[in-house]
VMD Tcl script that draws the C-alpha trace (Angstrom):
set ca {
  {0.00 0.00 0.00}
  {1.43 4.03 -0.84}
  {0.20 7.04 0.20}
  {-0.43 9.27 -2.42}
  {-0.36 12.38 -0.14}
  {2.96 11.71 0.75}
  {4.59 9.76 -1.49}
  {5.49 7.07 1.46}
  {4.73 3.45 1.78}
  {1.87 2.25 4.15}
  {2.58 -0.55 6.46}
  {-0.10 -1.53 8.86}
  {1.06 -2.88 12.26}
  {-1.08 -6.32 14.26}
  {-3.18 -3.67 16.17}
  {-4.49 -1.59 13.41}
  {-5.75 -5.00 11.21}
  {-6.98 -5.77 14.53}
  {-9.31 -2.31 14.70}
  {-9.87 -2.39 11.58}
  {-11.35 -5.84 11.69}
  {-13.11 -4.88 14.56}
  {-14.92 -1.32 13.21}
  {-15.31 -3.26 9.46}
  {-12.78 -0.87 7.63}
  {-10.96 -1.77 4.71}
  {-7.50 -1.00 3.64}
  {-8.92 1.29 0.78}
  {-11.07 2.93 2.93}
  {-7.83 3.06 5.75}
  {-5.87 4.75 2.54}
  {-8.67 7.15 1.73}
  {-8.60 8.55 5.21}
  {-5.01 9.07 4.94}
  {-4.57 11.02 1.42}
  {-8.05 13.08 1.89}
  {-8.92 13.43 6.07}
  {-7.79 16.30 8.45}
  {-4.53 15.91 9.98}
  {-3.75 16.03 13.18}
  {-0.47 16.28 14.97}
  {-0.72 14.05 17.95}
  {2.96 14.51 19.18}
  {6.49 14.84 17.47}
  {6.79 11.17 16.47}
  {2.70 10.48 15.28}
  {0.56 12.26 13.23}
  {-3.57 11.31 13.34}
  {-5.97 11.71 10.25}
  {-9.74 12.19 11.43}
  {-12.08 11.83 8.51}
  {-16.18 11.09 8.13}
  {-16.20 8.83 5.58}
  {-17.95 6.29 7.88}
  {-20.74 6.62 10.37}
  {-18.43 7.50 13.00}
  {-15.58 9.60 13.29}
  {-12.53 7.39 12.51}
  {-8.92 8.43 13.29}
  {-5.90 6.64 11.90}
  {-2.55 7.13 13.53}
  {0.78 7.27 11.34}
  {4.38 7.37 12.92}
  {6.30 10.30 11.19}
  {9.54 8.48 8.56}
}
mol new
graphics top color blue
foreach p $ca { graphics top sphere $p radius 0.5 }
foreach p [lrange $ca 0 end-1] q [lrange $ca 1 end] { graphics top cylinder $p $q radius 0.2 }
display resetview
């Protein structure tokens, strides 16, 4: 998987297939949240991408390259 918004590779660790599995996302839909949702600068080292493409407000957490 690549992020289009940054030009970077996308590697998903255990725990996000896990919550992913668990809220019935999709990586496509896990990609689209990334290249088009707000981001969000959690701290120095992660960055967070809120988006309402599904019913409820889903964040996805990326560690910074």
């Amino acid at each position: 998987m690549h992020i289009a918004r940054f030009g970077l590779p996308v590697v998903l660790t255990e725990h996000a297939r896990l919550s992913m599995a668990e809220r019935q996302l999709d990586a496509s839909l896990v990609l689209e949240i990334i290249d088009t949702g707000t981001l969000k600068e959690a701290c120095k080292a992660t960055i967070g991408f809120t988006s309402t493409l599904t019913p409820v407000k889903t964040i996805c957490f990326a560690y910074r390259p």
